[in-house]
N, C-alpha and C positions, 0 to 999 in steps of 0.2 A: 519353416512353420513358426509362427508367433502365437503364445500363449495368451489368447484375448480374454478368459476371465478375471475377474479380480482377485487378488489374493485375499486371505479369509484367517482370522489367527486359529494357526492348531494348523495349517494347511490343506493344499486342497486337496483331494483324494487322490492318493499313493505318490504324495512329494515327497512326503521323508522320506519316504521306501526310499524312491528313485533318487533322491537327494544322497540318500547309501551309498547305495551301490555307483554313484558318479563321483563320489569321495574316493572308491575304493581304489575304480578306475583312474584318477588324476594323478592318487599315492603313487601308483606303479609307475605311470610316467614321470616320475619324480616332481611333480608339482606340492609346491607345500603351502601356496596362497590364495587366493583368492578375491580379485579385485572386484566390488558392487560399485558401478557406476549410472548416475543420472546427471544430469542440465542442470540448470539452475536460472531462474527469470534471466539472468543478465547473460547466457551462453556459456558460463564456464562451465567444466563438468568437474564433479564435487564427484568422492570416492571414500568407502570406506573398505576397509580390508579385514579376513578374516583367517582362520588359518584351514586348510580344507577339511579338517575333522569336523571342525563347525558348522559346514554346509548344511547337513541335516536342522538342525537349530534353528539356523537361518530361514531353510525352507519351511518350517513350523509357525515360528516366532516372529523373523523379520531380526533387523537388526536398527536400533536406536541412533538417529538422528534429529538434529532442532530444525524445525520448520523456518527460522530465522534465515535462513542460508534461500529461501524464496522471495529474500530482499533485499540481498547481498549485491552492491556491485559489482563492476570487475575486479577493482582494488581492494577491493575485501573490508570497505566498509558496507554501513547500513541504513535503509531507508527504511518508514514504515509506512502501512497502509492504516484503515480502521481495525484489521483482523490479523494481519503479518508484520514481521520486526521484532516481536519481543523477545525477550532470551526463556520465557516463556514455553513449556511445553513440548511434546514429547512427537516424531513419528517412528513408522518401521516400515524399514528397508527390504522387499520381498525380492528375489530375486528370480527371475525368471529362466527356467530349466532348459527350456527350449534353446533358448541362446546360449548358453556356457560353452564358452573355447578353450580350450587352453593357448597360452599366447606363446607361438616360435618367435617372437620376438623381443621375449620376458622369458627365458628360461628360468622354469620353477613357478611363474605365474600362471592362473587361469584367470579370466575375465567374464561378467555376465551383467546385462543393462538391468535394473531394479523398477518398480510400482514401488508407492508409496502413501501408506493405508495409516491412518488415526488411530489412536491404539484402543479403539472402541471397536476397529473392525471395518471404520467407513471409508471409503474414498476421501482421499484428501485433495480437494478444491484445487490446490496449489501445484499440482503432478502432471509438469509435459505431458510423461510418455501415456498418463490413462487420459489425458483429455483426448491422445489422437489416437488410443486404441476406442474409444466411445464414440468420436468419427467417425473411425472408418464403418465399427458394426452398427450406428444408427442408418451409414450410407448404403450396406448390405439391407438391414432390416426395412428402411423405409423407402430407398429407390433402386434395391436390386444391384446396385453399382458396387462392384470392386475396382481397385487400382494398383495398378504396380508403379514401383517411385525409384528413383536412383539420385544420390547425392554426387556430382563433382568433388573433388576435391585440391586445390589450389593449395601448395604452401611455398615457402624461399627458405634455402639451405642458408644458414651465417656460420661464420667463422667463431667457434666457442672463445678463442683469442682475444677478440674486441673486448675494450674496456667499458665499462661506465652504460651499460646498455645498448651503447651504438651497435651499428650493421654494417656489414662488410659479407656482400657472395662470396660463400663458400667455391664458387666456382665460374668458368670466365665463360666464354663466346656468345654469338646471338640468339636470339629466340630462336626455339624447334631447333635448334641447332646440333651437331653432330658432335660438336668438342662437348658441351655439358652432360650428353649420355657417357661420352668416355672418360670425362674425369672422375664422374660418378658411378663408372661400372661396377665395382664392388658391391658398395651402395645399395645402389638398384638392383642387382642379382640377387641380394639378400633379403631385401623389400618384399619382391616377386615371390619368391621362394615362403618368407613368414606367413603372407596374405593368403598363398595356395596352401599352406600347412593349416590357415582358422579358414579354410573351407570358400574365401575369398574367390568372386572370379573375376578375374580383372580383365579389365577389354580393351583398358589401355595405358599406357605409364612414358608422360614425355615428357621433356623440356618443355617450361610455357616462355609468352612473352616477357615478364621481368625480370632483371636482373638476378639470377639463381633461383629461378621458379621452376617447379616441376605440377604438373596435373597425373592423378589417376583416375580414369574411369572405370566403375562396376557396373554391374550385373545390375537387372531391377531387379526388385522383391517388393512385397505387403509392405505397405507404407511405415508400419511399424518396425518392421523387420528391417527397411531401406534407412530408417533414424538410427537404429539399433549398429548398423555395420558403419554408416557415416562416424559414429565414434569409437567404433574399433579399428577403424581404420588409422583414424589420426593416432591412437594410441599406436600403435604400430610404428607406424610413420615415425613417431618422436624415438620410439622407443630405440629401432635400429639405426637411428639417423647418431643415438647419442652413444649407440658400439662403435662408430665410425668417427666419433669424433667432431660432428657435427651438430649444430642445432638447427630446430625449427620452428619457424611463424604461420602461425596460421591467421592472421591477423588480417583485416580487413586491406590495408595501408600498412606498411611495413615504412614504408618512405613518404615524404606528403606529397609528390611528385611522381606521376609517373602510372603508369597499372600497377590494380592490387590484387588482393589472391581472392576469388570468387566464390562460392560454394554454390553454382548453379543446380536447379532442379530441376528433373526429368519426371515428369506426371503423366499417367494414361491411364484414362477411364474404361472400365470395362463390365460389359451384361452377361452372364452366362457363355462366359470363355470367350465375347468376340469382342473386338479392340475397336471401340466406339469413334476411334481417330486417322480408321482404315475401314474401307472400300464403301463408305458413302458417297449421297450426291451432294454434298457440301463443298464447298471451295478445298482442295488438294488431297481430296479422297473422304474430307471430314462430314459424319453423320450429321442430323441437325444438331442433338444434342451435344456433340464435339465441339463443335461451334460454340452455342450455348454458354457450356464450362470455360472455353477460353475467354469471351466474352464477359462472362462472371470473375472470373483474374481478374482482367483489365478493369472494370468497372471497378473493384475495390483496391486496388494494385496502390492508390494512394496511403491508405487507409495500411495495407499489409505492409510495407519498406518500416511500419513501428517493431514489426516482428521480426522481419526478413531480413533486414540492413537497422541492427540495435544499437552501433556503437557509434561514438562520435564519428571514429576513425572509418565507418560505412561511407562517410559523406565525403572522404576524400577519394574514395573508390567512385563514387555515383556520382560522375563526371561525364558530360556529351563524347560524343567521337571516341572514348577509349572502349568499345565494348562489354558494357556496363549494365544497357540496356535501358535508359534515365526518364525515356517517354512511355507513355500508353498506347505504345503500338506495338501489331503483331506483322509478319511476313513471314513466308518460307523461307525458312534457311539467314534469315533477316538476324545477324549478328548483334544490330542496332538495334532492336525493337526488342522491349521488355520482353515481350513472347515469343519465340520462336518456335512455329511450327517445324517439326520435322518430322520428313516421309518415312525414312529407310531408305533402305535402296529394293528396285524392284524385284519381287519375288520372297521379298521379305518383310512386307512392309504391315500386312496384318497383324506380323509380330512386335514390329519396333516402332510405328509412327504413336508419335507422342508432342506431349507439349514444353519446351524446355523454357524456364521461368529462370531469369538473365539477374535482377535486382537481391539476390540474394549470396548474403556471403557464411563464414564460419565462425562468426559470431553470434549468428544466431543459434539457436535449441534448434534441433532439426524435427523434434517432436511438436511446438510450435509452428512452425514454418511449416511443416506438411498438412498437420491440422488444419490452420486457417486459410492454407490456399485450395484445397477438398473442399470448403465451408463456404470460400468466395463462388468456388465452380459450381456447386451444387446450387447455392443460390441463382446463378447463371441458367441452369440448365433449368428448375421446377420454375422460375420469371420469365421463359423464354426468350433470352436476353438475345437482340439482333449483335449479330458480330461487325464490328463497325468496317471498312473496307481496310484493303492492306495496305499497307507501305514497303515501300523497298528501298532502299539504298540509309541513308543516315538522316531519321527522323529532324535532328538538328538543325537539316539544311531545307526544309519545307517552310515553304510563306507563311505568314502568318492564317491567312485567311484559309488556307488548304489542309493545316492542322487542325482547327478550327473546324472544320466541316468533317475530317476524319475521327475527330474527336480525340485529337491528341496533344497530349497536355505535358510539360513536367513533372514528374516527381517531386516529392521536397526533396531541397537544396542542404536541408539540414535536419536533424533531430526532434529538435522541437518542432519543427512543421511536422515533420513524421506524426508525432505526438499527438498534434491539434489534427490529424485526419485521423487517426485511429479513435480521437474519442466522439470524432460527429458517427462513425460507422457504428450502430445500429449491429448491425448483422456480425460482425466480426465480436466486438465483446458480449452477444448475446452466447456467441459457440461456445466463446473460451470458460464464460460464468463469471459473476460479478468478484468473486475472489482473486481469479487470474488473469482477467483485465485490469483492474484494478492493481496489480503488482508488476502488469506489463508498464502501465502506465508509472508509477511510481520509479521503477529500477531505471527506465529510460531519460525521465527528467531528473533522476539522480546525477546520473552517467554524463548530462549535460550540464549540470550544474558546476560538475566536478574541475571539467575543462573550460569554465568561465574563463577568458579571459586570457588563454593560449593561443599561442598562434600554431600553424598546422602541423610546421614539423613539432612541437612540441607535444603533439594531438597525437599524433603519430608515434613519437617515442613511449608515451606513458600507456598505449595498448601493445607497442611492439612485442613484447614477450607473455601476452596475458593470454594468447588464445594459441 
């Protein structure tokens, strides 16, 4: 469960109680901190700590933050808009109850994602997580639809050894391979173990394709709730990777060569408990409105890779043939194809079929990223947007004239194209609001500005440890 009202100063009714007595609780488990974490435009996640007596406080008051850090790059400089940038002015950090873990893999730490309200009381413009909790309950309140979301997660184990920033796997053999589960058994037993202690359900934890790459898959949840665990996760992830002696990238491109680490999405639209992506007469069991929603991706899917794929280092992942997903196409089970539909398997598919959205990495905010791809669908679905035919096998290798008629197009190649499609879209910064487009827009021609004039391993190296 996700706490969708906003927070309010003085709290909302019976936070501090409950803010108490989950102080009291933490104390006994010998937790003595308490980590508030949110996004920040550029995908880093920004934290401030508190000690757990304080909770109640917190839960009241919020905790002080500069609003500047909504135009912070990755490198931890700063760009400004008409309204963001300035050192300038005050917010507060509320933390949300519902979510607090204690972390088994921060012994002594707890964890909980934050809203972030003006110290007037207001919503602040500038706040991931509440533009895609006012998503989803505009999408409950005005067309009935709920959603459940799950974040992939992609990283590459390095050797803490290396010098000077370089990379070197922490571990050898091939993809999916059976030597990198056993060099990393420890490891991964302890992963498993942390993730199923914060209540995690993990569906799956392998060796990936690149060189010392690992995937976990979770559980869907509320799309809030599915943002919310995508950054507890990686917190995890780093945290036990560095009891072992290890580090990790979560970074788009780790190498300028090669697959990068993904942060693929899993989206499924839903009416009154039935799963709008199962047991219609649509193309692979899809309702018309399934269709629709996906169809509404794709149409803006140019436009979304500003939100999705934000770093320079995105554009060496968003490359043809590596499963990346670089065109406007969808197919069953279609690895190549920006969208992937998938069924389940039979007997289970009312439950699982969904839309998996390919173009997306871990640099994005996953509270962006959910938001404007719910904002794309839903435009799809109230347009009646026709779903264009499928593709199958590697979009790349289609004629010119049969792409064309499919209506399948490139991606941008780069950043700033990202850029220049996100500001013709209309409907994407109308969602976000003139504050958070505008800071989208800013932080990303920052981020390009930054890497003028590199070449890609260089590109590569100056995000390698940032995410």
């Amino acid at each position: 469960m996700t706490t969708l009202a906003d927070p309010v100063p003085g709290g909302r009714p019976g936070d501090v109680e409950r803010a108490g007595a989950l102080a009291g609780e933490l104390t006994g488990r010998g937790v003595h901190g308490v980590v508030l974490a949110y996004v920040d435009t550029a995908g880093i996640t920004r934290v401030k700590t508190v000690p757990v007596a304080r909770l109640p406080a917190a839960a009241a008051w919020g905790v002080g933050m500069s609003p500047v850090f909504d135009t912070f790059l990755a490198d931890d400089s700063v760009v400004t808009t008409d309204v963001l940038g300035s050192p300038d002015g005050d917010l507060r950090l509320y933390p949300d109850l519902d979510r607090l873990v204690a972390l088994a893999g921060q012994p002594g730490w707890a964890w909980t994602p934050v809203d972030r309200i003006t110290q007037d009381g207001e919503r602040h413009p500038g706040c991931g997580r509440t533009f895609l909790r006012r998503t989803v309950a505009d999408a409950a309140r005005r067309h009935g639809i709920t959603f459940k979301a799950a974040v992939e997660i992609e990283w590459v184990l390095g050797r803490e050894t290396v010098a000077d920033g370089g990379f070197e796997p922490a571990v050898p053999g091939p993809a999916y391979g059976a030597i990198r589960q056993v060099e990393v058994s420890d490891y991964g037993a302890d992963l498993l173990a942390a993730l199923a202690a914060q209540g995690v359900d993990v569906e799956q934890f392998h060796p990936e394709y690149a060189a010392g790459q690992f995937e976990v898959s979770v559980g869907a949840l509320d799309p809030v709730a599915a943002a919310d665990r995508s950054l507890l996760v990686r917190q995890t992830v780093r945290a036990v990777a560095r009891r072992h002696g290890l580090r990790v990238s979560f970074a788009p491109a780790v190498l300028a060569e090669g697959v990068g680490n993904g942060g693929h999405v899993h989206l499924s639209a839903w009416r009154e408990g039935t799963n709008l992506h199962s047991g219609g007469t649509g193309r692979h069991g899809m309702t018309v409105e399934a269709e629709s929603f996906a169809a509404g991706v794709l149409a803006h899917l140019p436009a979304l890779t500003a939100v999705t794929a934000p770093s320079p280092a995105s554009y060496l992942r968003l490359r043809p043939s590596q499963w990346a997903g670089v065109f406007t196409a969808w197919g069953l089970e279609a690895r190549e194809c920006a969208v992937r539909v998938v069924t389940g398997t039979l007997g289970a598919r009312e439950r699982t079929a969904n839309l998996e959205v390919k173009p997306v990495d871990l640099a994005a905010s996953p509270y962006l990223a959910l938001g404007c791809l719910i904002a794309a669908g839903l435009d799809g679905m109230t347009s009646r947007t026709p779903l264009p035919e499928e593709t199958t096998g590697d979009p790349a290798r289609l004629a010119a004239a049969d792409a064309a008629a499919r209506g399948v197009r490139r991606l941008p190649a780069s950043l700033p194209e990202a850029v220049d499609a996100f500001r013709r879209d209309a409907l994407l910064r109308d969602a976000l609001g003139p504050v958070l487009a505008d800071a989208v827009t800013a932080v990303r021609l920052g981020e390009a500005a930054a890497v003028e004039g590199l070449d890609d391993e260089q590109v590569a190296a100056a995000y390698r440890w940032r995410y």
